[in-house]
Structures are given as C-alpha cells and as structure tokens.
C-alpha positions as CSV (number, residue, x, y, z in Angstrom):
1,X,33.8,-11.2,36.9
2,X,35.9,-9.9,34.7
3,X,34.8,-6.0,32.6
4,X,34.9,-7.6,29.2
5,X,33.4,-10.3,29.8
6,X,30.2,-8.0,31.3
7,X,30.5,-6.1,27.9
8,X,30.3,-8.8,25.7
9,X,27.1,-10.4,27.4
10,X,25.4,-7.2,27.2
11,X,26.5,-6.8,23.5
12,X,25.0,-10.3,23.0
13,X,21.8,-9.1,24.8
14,X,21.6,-6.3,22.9
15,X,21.9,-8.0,19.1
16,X,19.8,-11.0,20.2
17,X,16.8,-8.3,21.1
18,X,17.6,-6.8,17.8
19,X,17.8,-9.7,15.8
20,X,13.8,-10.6,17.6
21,X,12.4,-7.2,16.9
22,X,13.2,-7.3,13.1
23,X,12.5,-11.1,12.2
24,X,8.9,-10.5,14.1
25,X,8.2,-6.6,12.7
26,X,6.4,-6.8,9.5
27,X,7.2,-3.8,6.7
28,X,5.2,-3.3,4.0
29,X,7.2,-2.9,0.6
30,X,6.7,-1.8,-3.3
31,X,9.5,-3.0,-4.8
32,X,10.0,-1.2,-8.1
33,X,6.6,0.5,-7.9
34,X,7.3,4.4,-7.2
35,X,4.0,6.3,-6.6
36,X,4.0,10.6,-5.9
37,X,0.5,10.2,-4.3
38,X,-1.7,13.4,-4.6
39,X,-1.9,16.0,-1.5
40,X,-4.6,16.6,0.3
41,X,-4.9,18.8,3.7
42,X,-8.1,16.2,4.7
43,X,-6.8,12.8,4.8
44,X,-8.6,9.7,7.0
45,X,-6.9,6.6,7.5
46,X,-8.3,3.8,6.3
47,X,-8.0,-0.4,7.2
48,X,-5.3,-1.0,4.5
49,X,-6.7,-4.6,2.9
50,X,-5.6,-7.0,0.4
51,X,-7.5,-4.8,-2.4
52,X,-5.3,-2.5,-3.2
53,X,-4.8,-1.1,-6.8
54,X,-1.4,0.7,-7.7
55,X,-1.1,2.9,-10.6
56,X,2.4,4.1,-11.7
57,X,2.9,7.5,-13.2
58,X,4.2,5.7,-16.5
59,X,0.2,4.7,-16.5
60,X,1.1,1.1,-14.9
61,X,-1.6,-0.7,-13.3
62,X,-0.5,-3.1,-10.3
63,X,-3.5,-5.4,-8.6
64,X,-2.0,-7.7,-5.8
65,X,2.0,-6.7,-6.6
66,X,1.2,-8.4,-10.2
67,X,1.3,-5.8,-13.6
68,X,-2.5,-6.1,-14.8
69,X,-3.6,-4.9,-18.0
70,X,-7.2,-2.7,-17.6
71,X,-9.1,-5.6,-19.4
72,X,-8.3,-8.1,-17.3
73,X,-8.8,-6.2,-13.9
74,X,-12.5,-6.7,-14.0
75,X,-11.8,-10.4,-13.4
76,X,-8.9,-10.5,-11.1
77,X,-10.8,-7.9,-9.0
78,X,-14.5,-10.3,-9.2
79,X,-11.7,-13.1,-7.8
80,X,-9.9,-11.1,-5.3
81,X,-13.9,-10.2,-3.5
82,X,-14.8,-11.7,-0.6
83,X,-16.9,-9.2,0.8
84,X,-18.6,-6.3,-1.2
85,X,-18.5,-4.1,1.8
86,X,-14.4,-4.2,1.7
87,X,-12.8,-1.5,0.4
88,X,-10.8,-0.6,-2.5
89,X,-8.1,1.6,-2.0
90,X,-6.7,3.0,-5.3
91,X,-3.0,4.5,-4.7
92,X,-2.7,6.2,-8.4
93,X,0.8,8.7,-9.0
94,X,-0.9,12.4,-9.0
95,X,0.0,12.3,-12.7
96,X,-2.4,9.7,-13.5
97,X,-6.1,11.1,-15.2
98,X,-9.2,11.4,-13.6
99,X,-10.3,9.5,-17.0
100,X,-8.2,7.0,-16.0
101,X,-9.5,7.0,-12.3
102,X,-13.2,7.0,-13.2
103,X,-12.3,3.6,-15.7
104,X,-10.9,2.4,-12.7
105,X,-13.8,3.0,-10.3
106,X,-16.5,2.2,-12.7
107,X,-14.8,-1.3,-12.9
108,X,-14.9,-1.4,-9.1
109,X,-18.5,-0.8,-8.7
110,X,-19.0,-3.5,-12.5
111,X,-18.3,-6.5,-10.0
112,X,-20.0,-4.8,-6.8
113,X,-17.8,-3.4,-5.0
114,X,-19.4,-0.5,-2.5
115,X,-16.3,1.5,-0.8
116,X,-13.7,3.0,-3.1
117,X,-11.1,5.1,-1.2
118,X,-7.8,6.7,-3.2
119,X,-5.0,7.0,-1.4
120,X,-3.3,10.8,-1.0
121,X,-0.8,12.0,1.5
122,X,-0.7,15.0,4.1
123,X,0.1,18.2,2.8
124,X,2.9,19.7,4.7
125,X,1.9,23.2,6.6
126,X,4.9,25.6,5.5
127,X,6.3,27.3,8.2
C-alpha cells in the first residue's frame, strides 16, 4: 500500500467519527437571550425540564424560547403543567428585582406549581 493512500483513509476515519459525534450530541442554546445569572458559593444541580422561565436584564420575560408578557404567563405556564411536582427553574439576570422574582413565583404557585428553583452560578474561589 501506498503512504498516502494510508493517510487519507485515516483522515476519512477521522472526519466521519467527527461528523457522528456532532450530528448525535445535543447543545442546549439561547439564541439572543444573554443572562449574568447571580453567584452563589452553594449551588445544587437540578433536572433541567421543559419549565424553564428566562428573564433578561432589559426586564424580558422568556417562557418556552417565546417573549411572554407577565399577564399572560399565568396561562401559558397552567398549559405547559403536566405534573405539579415538576419544577420551575427561573434563570433571571442578577439585575432583575426580587419584586419582580416574587411576581414571578407567586404566579408559579397561582396555577399549583410546588418546586420553584432559580438558577445562579458558582462563585469562583480567588486564588
């Protein structure tokens, strides 16, 4: 066999295996949504589910990737439930108020939801 011919069956091995890992991976995107999530040096993780509310810093409120306005989440969220035990997870920019939180989780709990979790990310140690 000829050394080039090796090469190029290996570089057709490697793109193929490339080409399967990223069609298969899933990635999960917010196109146009930038969120500064709060720190906090006691995070959990949490199941991330299809409830999910975003809230922008410019005081935007996303439900399912779709711009809601606050008088109409109380319906798309009494929609969106198919279990009241499911949790809520509120990813709001560290900008947003806790007046604006607490309207958020009061609606929550309005069509019975149980578990309300908001979102923060690890606060990194300085060294």
């Amino acid at each position: 066999m000829h050394p080039l011919m090796e090469s190029s069956a290996l570089v057709d091995i490697a793109l193929l295996f490339f080409l399967v890992i990223m069609t298969s991976s899933s990635y999960v995107v917010q196109p146009g949504i930038r969120i500064e999530l709060p720190e906090s040096t006691q995070s959990q993780g949490i199941a991330y589910s299809s409830l999910v509310i975003h809230i922008s810093g410019e005081q935007q409120l996303f439900f399912k990737d779709e711009l809601v306005d606050v008088s109409k989440l109380k319906d798309k969220l009494a929609e969106a439930i198919t279990d009241p035990n499911e949790t809520l997870l509120i990813e709001a920019d560290k900008s947003v108020s806790q007046q604006e939180m607490v309207i958020i989780c009061d609606i929550a709990r309005s069509v019975g939801l149980k578990n309300i979790a908001i979102a923060t990310q690890v606060k990194k140690q300085d060294e």
